[in-house]
C-alpha positions as CSV (number, residue, x, y, z in Angstrom):
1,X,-8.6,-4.5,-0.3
2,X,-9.2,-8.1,-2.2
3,X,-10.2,-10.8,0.1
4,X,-7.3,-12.4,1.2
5,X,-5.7,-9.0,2.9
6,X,-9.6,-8.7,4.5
7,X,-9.0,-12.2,5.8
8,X,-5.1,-11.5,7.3
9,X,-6.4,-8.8,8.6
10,X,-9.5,-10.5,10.5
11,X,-6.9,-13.5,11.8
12,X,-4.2,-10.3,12.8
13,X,-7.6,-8.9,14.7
14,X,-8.7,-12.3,16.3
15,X,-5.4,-14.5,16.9
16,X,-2.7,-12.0,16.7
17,X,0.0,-14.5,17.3
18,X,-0.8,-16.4,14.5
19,X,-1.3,-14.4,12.4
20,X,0.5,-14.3,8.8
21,X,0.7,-10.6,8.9
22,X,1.0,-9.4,12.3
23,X,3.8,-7.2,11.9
24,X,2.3,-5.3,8.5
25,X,-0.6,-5.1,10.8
26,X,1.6,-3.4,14.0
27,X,3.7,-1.3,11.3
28,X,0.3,0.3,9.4
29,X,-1.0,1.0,12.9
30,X,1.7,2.6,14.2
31,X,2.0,4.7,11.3
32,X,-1.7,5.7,10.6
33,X,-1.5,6.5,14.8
34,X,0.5,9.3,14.1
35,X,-1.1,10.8,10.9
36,X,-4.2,10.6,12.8
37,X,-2.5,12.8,15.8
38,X,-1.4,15.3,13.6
39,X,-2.3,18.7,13.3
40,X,-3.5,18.2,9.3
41,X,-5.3,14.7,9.7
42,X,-8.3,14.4,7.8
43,X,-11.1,12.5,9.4
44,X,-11.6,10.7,6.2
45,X,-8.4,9.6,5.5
46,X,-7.3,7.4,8.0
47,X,-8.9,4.4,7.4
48,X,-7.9,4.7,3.8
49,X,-4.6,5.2,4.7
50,X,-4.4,2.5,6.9
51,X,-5.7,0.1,4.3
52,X,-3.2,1.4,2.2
53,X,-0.2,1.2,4.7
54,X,-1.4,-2.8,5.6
55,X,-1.6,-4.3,1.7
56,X,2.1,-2.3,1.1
57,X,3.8,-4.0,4.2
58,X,1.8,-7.4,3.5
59,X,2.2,-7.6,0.4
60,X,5.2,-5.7,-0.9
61,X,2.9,-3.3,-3.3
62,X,-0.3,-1.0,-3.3
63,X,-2.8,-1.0,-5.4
């Protein structure tokens, strides 16, 4: 994650209301909630999917 989704995603964290990207924050969340609940969820994966899932609805692209 480059520095200014790390940054977004503090000000979603601390001032969610103001944030800039408060919605690709709820979205990724949401999302990476129910891969964790799954039956085939891998421990590992789920914050790396969630960085994933918050820079695609951010941004508009993955890296």
């Amino acid at each position: 994650m480059n520095e200014k989704m790390a940054l977004g995603l503090v000000k979603v964290l601390k001032k969610p209301q103001e944030a800039e990207y408060n919605e690709a924050f709820e979205r990724a969340y949401e999302l990476t909630k129910v891969y964790a609940g799954s039956a085939n969820a891998q421990a590992s994966a789920v914050p790396v999917l969630f960085e994933k899932l918050f820079e695609l609805f951010a941004t508009g692209y993955s890296q």
